[in-house]
Every structure is written in C-alpha cells, then in structure tokens.
C-alpha positions in Angstrom: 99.3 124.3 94.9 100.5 126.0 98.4 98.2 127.6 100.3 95.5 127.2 103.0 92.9 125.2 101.7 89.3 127.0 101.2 87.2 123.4 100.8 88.1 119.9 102.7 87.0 116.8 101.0 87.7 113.8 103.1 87.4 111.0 101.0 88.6 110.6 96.7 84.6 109.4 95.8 82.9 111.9 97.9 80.9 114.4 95.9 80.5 117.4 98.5 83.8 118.8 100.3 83.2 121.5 103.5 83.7 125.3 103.4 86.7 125.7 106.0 87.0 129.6 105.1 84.5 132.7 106.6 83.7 134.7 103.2 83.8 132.4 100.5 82.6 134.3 97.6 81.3 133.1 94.4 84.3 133.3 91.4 86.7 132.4 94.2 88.9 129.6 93.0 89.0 127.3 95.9 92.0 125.4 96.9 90.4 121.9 97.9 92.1 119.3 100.1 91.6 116.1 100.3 92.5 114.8 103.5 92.7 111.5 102.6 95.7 112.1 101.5 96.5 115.3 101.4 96.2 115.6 97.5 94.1 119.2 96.4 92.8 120.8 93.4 91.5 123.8 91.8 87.1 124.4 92.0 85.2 127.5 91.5 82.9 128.4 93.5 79.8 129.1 91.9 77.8 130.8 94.7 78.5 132.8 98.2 79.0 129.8 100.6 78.9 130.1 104.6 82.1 128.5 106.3 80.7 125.5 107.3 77.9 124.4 104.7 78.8 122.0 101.5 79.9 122.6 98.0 79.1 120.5 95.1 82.4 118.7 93.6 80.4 117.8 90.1 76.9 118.7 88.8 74.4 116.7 90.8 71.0 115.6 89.8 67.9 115.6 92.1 67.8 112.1 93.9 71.2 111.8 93.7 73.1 110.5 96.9 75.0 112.6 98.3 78.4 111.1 100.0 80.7 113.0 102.7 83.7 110.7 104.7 82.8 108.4 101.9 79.3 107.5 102.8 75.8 108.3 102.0 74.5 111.5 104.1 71.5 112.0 102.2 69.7 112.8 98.8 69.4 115.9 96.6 66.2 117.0 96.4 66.9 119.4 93.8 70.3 119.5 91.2 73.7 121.3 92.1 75.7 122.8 89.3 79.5 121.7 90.2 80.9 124.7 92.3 76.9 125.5 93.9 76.5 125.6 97.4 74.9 122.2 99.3 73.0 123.0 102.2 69.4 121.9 103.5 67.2 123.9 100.4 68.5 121.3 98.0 69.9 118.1 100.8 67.8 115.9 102.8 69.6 114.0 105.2 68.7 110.2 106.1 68.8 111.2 109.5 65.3 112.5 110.0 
C-alpha cells in the first residue's frame, strides 16, 4: 500500500491505533501503519472519527484492556465493533 497513513498503531499487539487524519469518515478504508515497523494494512472505519481519538483494531468486549505503545491504557466499559471509534463514552483510563 502507498499512501499517507489515515490510523498509526505503534505496537503489533496493540488493539487501538490513533486517527492522524482531520475528516475521517465512516466507510473510509483507512491505511494503518504500524510504526513499529513500518508494516500497514487495510481497516474500515466504521464511524466518523475526530483526528486524534482511537479506533478499534478488532471487536472488543466491555472490560476488556485496552493496549496503546503496547501497554494497558485502560478498560472498555462498553464493546467496540472492529473499525468503531474509541474515545472516553466507551474507555476508562487507569489514570484516574
């Protein structure tokens, strides 16, 4: 795939990657990099997503962890369809 990436993923077991593009729309097939190593692949977004908030990389179940830079940032309090948008109406973070 050549293009400028729509989703960043830093690490090959995180579950959430970052939107790095204003306008994301849902239907949009994203281009996602991983910047691990640079590897990418193909995700539909399933919702409108705000540069900046999270997409989900698989289906995610309520109280499941979610991991960004390959650790735990928090816990879903509600499940993500693969493609939904991640943000604080179905995350809580550890932090507080």
């Amino acid at each position: 795939m050549i293009g400028i990436p729509h989703l960043l993923v830093h690490e090959h077991n995180d579950n959430v990657g970052v939107v790095v593009v204003e306008g994301l729309k849902s239907g949009t097939k994203m281009l996602c990099c991983i910047t691990a190593d640079n590897s990418t692949f193909e995700l539909e977004a399933m919702a409108d997503v705000p540069i900046g908030h999270k997409v989900a990389l698989d289906d995610l179940k309520k109280g499941d962890t979610a991991t960004k830079y390959g650790e735990d940032i928090g816990k879903f309090i509600s499940d993500v369809i693969k493609g939904g948008h991640v943000h604080v109406h179905n995350l809580k973070t550890k932090r507080w």
